[in-house]
KOLVO-516923 format. One record per residue (C-alpha): residue in one letter; x, y, z. Coordinates in steps of 0.02 Angstrom, whole numbers, padded with zeros to 5 digits, always signed. Example, Ala and Ser with C-alpha at 12.3 -4.5 7.8 and 13.67 -1.06 7.14 Angstrom:
A+00615-00225+00390/S+00684-00053+00357/
//
This chain:
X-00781+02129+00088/X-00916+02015+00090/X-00975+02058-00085/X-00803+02039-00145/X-00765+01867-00072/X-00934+01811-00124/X-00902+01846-00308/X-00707+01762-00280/X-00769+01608-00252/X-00822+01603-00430/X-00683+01561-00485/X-00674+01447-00377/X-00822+01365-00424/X-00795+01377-00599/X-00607+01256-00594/X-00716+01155-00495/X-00836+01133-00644/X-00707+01039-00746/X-00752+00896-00637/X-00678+00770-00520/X-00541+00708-00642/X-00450+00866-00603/X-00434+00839-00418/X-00338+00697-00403/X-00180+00783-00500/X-00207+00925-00394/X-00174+00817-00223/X-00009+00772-00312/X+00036+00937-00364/X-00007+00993-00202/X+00078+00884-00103/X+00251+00965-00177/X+00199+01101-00049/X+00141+01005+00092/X+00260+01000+00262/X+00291+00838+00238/X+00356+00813+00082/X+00500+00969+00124/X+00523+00848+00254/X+00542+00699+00138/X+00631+00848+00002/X+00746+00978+00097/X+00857+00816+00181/X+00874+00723+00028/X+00954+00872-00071/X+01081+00928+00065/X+01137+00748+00092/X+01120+00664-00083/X+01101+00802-00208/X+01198+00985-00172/X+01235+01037+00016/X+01261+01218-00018/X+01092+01215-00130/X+00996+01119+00005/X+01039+01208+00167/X+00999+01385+00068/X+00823+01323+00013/X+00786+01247+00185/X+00821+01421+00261/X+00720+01521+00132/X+00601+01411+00174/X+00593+01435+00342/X+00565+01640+00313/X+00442+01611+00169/X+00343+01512+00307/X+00351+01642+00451/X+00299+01779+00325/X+00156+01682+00256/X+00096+01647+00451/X+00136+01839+00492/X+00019+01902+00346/X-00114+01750+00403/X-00134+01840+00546/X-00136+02025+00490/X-00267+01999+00364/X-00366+01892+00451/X-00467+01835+00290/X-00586+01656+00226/X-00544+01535+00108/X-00669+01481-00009/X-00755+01367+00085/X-00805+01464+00222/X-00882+01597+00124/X-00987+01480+00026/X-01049+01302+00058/X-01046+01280-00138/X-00860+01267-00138/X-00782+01085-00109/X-00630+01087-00001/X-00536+00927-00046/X-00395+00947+00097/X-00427+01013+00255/X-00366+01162+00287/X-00388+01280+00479/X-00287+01420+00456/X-00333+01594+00363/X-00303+01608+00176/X-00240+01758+00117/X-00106+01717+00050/X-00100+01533+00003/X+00043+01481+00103/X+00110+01340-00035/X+00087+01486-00172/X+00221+01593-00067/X+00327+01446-00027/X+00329+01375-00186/X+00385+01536-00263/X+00520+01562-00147/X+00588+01370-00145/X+00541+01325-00316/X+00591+01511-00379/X+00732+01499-00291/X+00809+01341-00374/X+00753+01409-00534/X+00869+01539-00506/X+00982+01417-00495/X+00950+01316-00657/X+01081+01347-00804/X+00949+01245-00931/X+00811+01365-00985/X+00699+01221-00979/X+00736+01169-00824/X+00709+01343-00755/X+00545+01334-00845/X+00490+01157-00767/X+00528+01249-00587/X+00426+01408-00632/X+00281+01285-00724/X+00294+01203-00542/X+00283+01354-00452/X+00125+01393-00552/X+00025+01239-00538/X+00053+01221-00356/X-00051+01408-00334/X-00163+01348-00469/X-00197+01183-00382/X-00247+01272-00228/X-00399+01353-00306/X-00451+01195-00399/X-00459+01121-00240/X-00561+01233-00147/X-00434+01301-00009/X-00366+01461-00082/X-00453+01605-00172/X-00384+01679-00313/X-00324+01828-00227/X-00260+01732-00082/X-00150+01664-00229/X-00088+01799-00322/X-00060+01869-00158/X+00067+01734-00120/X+00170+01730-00279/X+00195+01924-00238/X+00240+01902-00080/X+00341+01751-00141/X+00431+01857-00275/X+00469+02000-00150/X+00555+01889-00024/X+00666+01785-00159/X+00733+01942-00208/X+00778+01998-00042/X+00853+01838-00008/X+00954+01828-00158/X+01026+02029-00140/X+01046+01963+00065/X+01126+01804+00000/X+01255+01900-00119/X+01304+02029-00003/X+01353+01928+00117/X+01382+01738+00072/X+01579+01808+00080/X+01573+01897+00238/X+01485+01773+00353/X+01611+01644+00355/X+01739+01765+00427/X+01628+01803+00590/X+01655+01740+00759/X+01618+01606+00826/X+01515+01728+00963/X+01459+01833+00823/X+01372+01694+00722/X+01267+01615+00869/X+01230+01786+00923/X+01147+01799+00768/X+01066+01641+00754/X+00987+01694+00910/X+00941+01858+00875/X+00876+01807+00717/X+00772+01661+00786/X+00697+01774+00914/X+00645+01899+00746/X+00576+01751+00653/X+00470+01720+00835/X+00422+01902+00875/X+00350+01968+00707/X+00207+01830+00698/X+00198+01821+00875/X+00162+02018+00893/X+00045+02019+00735/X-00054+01884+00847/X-00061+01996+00989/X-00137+02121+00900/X-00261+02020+00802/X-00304+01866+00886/X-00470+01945+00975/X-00519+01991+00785/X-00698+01938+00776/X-00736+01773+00659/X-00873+01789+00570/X-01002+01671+00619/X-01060+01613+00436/X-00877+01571+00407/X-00877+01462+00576/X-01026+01371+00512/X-01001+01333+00342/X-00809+01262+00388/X-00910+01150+00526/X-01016+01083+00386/X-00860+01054+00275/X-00781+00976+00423/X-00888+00921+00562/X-00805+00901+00745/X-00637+00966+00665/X-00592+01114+00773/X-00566+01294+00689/X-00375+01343+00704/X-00346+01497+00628/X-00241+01576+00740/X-00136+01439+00778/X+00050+01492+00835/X+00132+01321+00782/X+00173+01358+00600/X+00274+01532+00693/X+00357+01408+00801/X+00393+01274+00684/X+00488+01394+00557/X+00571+01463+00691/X+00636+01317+00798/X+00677+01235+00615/X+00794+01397+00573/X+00903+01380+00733/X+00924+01212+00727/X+00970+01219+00546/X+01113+01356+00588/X+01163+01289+00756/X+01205+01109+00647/X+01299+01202+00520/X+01409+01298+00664/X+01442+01158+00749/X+01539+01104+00580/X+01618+01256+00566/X+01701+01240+00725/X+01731+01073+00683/X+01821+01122+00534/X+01692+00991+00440/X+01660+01049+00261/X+01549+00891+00172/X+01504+00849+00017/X+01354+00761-00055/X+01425+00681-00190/X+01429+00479-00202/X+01397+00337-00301/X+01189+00323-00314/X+01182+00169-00172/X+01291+00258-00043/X+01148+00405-00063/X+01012+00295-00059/X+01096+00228+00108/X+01133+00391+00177/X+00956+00449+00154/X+00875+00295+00232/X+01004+00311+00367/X+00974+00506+00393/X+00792+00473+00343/X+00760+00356+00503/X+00824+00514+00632/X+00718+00616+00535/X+00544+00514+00568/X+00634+00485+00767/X+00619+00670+00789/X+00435+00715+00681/X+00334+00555+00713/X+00407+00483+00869/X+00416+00637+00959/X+00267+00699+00908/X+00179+00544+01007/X+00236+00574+01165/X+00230+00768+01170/X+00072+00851+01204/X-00023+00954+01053/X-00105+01109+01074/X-00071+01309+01077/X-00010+01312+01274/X+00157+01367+01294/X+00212+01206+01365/X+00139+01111+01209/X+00216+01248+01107/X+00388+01244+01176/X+00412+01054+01165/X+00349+01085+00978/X+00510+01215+00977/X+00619+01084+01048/X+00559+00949+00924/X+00588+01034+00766/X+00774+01110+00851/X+00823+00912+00833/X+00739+00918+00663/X+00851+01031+00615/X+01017+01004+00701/X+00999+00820+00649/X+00970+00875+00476/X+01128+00996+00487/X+01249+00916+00577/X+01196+00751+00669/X+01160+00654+00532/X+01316+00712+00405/X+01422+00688+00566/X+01354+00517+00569/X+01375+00474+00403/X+01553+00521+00404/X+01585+00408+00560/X+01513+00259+00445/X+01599+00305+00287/X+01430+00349+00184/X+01511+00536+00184/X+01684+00633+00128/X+01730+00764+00231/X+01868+00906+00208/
//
C-alpha cells in the first residue's frame, strides 16, 4: 500500500504544479464544504429560501457525515501529506482521508438539490459544484485522488438511498404517532452513534505509521494528530435529533411554516435566527471543555442538540411570535 500511495501523490503533486494562483480559488471552493459554512447555509434555506428543501438537505447531511466518519475509521488510510513531505497541505486537516469527507458531502447535499433543480443548467451548476469541491481537495494537498473518487461513490450510493427512503415514505411518516416518531428519532440517533462508534472500537488500536506521524508534524508542528477523533460521530448525530425533535415539537403544535417573505423580513429573520445560532456554536463552545472524554464529548452532544432544535423549531417559533414568520 505504500507503493500505491507513494505513486498517488503524483497527482497530487502534479495540480500543485500549476502554481500558487490556483490555491486561493480552491479555499473558496472549499469552503462550500467546510462545517461552517452548512452552518452559515443549511439555516438560511429552511428559514429564508424552502423549509421542506432545507430541513431534507440538513438531514442528508447529517448521514453523509456519519458515513464519511464510519469509513474514516474502517480504512484507516493517509492523505497526501503524510505520505510525502513534497505535498503542500494548504488547510489543516487531522482526520484520515479515504474518502474526502467534502467529496461525499458535497455529492449528497449538492447532488441532492440538483435533483431538485427543474433548469438543466442549474442542475449542471450544482453537479459542476459538486465536482470542483473533490477537485479542490487534491489541489490543495488534503485528499488523494482515490480518497476522492471514493467519496463521490459513496456520495452517489447514499443520495440514492435517501431519495428511494425519501419517496417511500415522505407519505407515511406524517401519519405516525406521536410515540412512534420520537421512538424513532431515538432509535435512529442511537444508529447514527453506534455504527462509527463500533467501527472505532475495532480500529482505534490500528497502528499509525510512524513516517505518516512525522511528516504531518513537519506540515504542522505542535498541532496534535486526531485521526480517530469521535466528535464528527457525535456532532452528526446530536445535530440529527435535534433537527427531528424541533420539527415534532411543531407537529404537535400543529405549526406548519413557511419561508416565504418579502427579501428584508428574510434578511431579519436570518440575523435574528443567525444570532441563536452563533449562542449555541461559538458561545457554548467557550465554556465547554474540548477533547475526546466522554464528558467533553457529551456536552459536544448537548451543544449541537440546541443547534439543531433552535434551527428546527426555536427559532421559527420565535419568528412567528415577532411576526417575521406565517404559520398555518
Amino acid at each position: 500500500m505504500e507503493n500505491l500511495w507513494g505513486y498517488l501523490v503524483n497527482v497530487n503533486l502534479f495540480l500543485q504544479g500549476f502554481g500558487d494562483w490556483i490555491i486561493s480559488p480552491m479555499h473558496w471552493v472549499t469552503f462550500l464544504g467546510d462545517e461552517e459554512f452548512y452552518l452559515l447555509a443549511m439555516p438560511a434555506i429552511y428559514w429564508c429560501i424552502d423549509s421542506g428543501l432545507g430541513i431534507r438537505m440538513a438531514m442528508i447531511l447529517m448521514l453523509s457525515n456519519t458515513l464519511g466518519t464510519s469509513l474514516k475509521f474502517l480504512f484507516h488510510s493517509p492523505r497526501p501529506f503524510w505520505v510525502s513531505t513534497n505535498v503542500t497541505a494548504h488547510v489543516q486537516e487531522t482526520s484520515f482521508g479515504m474518502p474526502s469527507g467534502h467529496a461525499l458531502n458535497a455529492t449528497t447535499l449538492w447532488g441532492f438539490v440538483a435533483t431538485r433543480m427543474q433548469n438543466r443548467w442549474l442542475m449542471f451548476v450544482f453537479w459542476a459544484l459538486v465536482f470542483l469541491i473533490g477537485f479542490s481537495r487534491m489541489v490543495l494537498g488534503v485528499h488523494m485522488i482515490n480518497d476522492v473518487l471514493l467519496g463521490w461513490l459513496a456520495g452517489g450510493i447514499l443520495l440514492m438511498l435517501f431519495l428511494i427512503v425519501e419517496k417511500k415514505y415522505q407519505k407515511t411518516i406524517p401519519q405516525w404517532s406521536f410515540n412512534k416518531k420520537l421512538a424513532s428519532i431515538i432509535i435512529s440517533t442511537l444508529i447514527l452513534l453506534a455504527i462509527p462508534l463500533l467501527i472505532w472500537i475495532i480500529n482505534h488500536d490500528f497502528p499509525i505509521n510512524e513516517i505518516w506521524v512525522e511528516n504531518y508534524a513537519t506540515a504542522y508542528p505542535g498541532v496534535e494528530l486526531l485521526p480517530y477523533s469521535l466528535e464528527g460521530a457525535v456532532t452528526a448525530a446530536a445535530t440529527w435529533m435535534g433537527l427531528l425533535i424541533g420539527l415534532l415539537i411543531l407537529d404537535q403544535k400543529q405549526i406548519s411554516i413557511s419561508a416565504a417573505g418579502p427579501i428584508w423580513i428574510r434578511i431579519v429573520r436570518y440575523s435574528v435566527g443567525g444570532i441563536g445560532v452563533l449562542v449555541f456554536w461559538m458561545g457554548l463552545k467557550l465554556i465547554f471543555p474540548d477533547g475526546e472524554n466522554f464528558v467533553a464529548l457529551s456536552l459536544r452532544f448537548f451543544r449541537y442538540t440546541l443547534i439543531g432544535l433552535w434551527v428546527a423549531f426555536g427559532a421559527p417559533y420565535l419568528f412567528i411570535k415577532l411576526n417575521l414568520m406565517k404559520s398555518s
